[in-house]
N, C-alpha and C positions, 0 to 999 in steps of 0.2 A: 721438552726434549729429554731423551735417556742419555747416560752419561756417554756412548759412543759420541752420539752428535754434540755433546758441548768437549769431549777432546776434541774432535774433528774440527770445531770453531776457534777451540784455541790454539788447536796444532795451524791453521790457516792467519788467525791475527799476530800470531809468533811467527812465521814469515815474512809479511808482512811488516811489521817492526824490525824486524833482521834485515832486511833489504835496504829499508830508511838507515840505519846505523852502519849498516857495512858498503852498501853501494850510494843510495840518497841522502846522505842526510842535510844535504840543504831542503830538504822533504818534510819538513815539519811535520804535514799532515800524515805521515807515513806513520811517526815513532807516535804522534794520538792515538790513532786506531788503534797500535798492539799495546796500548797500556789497559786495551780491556784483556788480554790474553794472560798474564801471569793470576789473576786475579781466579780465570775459570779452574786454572790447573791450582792455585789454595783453595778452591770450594772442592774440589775432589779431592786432594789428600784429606781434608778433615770431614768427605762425605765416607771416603776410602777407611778412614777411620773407624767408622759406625756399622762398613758391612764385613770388614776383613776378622776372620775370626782369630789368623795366627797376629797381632799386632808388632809381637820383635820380629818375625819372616819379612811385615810389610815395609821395618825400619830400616832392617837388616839390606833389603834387597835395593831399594832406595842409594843407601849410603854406598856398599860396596859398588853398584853402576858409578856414583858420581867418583868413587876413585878410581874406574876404570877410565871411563871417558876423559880424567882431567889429563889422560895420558898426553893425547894430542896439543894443548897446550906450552908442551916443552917445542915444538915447532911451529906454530902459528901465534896470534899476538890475543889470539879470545881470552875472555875475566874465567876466574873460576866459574864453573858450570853451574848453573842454577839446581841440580840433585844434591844438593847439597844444602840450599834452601830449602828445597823440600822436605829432606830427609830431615833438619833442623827442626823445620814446623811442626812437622808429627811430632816428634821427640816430645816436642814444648807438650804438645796435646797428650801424649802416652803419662807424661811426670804429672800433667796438671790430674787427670785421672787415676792416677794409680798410685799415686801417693798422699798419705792421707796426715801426715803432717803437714801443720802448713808451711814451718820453718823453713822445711827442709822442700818441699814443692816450689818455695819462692828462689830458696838459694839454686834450686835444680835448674830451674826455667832464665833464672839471672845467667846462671855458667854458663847455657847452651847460649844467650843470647852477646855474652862477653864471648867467645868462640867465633860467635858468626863476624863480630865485629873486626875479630883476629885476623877471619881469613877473609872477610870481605868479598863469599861470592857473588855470585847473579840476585839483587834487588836483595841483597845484605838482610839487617835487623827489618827494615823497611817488608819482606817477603815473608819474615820468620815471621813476625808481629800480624799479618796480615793474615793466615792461616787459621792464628791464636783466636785471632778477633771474629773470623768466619763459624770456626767453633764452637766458640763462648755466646756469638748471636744467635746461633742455628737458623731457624728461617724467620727471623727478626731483620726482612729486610730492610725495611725502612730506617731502623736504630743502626743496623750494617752500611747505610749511605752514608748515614751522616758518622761513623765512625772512618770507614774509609777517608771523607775530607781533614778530618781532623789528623792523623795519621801521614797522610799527603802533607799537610800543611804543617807542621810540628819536622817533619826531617827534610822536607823538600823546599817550604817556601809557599807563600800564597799564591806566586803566579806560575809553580811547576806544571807543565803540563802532565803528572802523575796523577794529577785531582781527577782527569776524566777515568781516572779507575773505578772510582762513585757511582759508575753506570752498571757495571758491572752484576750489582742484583737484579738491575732488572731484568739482566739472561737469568742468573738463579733461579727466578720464578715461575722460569717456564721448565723446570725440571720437576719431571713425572714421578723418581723414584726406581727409573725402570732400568738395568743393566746396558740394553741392546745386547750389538756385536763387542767384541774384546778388540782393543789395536794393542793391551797392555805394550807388547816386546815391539813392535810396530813404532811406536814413538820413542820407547830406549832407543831403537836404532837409528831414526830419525834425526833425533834433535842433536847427535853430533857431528852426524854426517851431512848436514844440511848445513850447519856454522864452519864447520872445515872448509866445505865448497866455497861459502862466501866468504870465506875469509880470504880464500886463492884467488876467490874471481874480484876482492877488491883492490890487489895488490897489480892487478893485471888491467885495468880498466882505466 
C-alpha cells in the first residue's frame, strides 16, 4: 500500500474507535479494531520524517493545527487532540537526529516527554514512545511487534486491549514506499470535525 491507502485505513479504524468511545462503548469490539489506527498515523510521521525535506515546516505545521483544533474543546468534553502527540513524536525524532550530544538528546527527548505527561493528550507518552520506537526499528518489523507489547504492557497492563496494536506491522509491510494521492489538509479537516459531530450526536442519543 502507498501512504494514501494506509491514511485512508487509518482515517476508517479512527472512526471506527470513535464511534465505540463516544456512541458504543459497551462495543468492546469497536475500541479493538481502532487500536490498529493510531499506530498507522506513528508510522507516517516517522515515514513523513524521512521524505519531508523542510523538518521544522513539517513540526511546525503539526503543532500549530493541534492548537488550532484544541479550540473546540472549550465547548465539548473531547481529551486534548492527538496533533499534539504527533507533533511530540516527530520532535522526539527531529532531537534524537539532530543533535549530536548525547546529554543533551536525552535531556531533550526526557522534556518533550515530561510535556506530554503535563498535558496528557490523545494516547499521552504511550503515542509519543510509539513513533520513537517505529523510528529507531525502521522496517524491523518483527523486533517492532514485540516492542509494541512491551510498551502496551509496561503502561497499560497485560490484559489492555492496546496489545492488539502489535498487529499493526503487519499493515507496515505491505507499504510500497510510494506517495499516491495527497488527503494531507483532508484529514486536518477531518479529524475535528468528525469528533465534534460525535461528540453532539453522543450527548443526544
Amino acid at each position: 500500500m502507498n501512504t494514501f491507502y494506509l491514511k485512508l485505513l487509518a482515517v476508517l479504524l479512527m472512526v471506527v474507535d470513535h464511534i465505540g468511545f463516544f456512541l458504543y462503548p459497551q462495543y468492546t469490539i469497536l475500541r479493538i479494531i481502532g487500536r490498529l489506527s493510531f499506530p498507522i498515523f506513528g508510522f507516517l510521521i516517522a515515514n513523513g520524517y524521512n521524505y519531508t525535506r523542510d523538518k521544522k515546516k513539517y513540526f511546525l505545521r503539526l503543532f500549530i493545527f493541534a492548537n488550532i483544533i484544541q479550540i473546540p474543546s472549550l465547548f465539548t468534553t473531547i481529551p486534548v487532540n492527538i496533533f499534539y502527540t504527533l507533533s511530540f513524536g516527530l520532535l522526539c525524532i527531529m532531537i534524537f537526529e539532530s543533535v549530536y550530544d548525547e546529554v543533551n538528546k536525552i535531556v531533550g527527548i526526557a522534556g518533550i516527554l515530561v510535556i506530554t505527561l503535563m498535558i496528557q493528550p490523545d494516547y499521552s507518552i504511550y503515542g509519543v514512545l510509539l513513533i520513537f520506537i517505529i523510528h529507531l526499528l525502521k522496517d524491523n518489523y518483527i523486533y517492532m511487534i514485540g516492542a509494541f507489547l512491551v510498551l502496551s504492557f509496561v503502561l497499560y497492563g497485560p490484559t489492555s486491549i492496546q496489545g492488539f496494536a502489535a498487529l499493526t506491522p503487519l499493515i507496515f509491510m505491505t507499504y510500497n514506499h510510494q506517495k499516491g494521492r495527497s488527503m494531507k489538509y483532508l484529514f486536518y479537516l477531518f479529524y475535528p470535525v468528525h469528533i465534534v459531530f460525535l461528540d453532539w450526536l453522543s450527548q443526544r442519543i
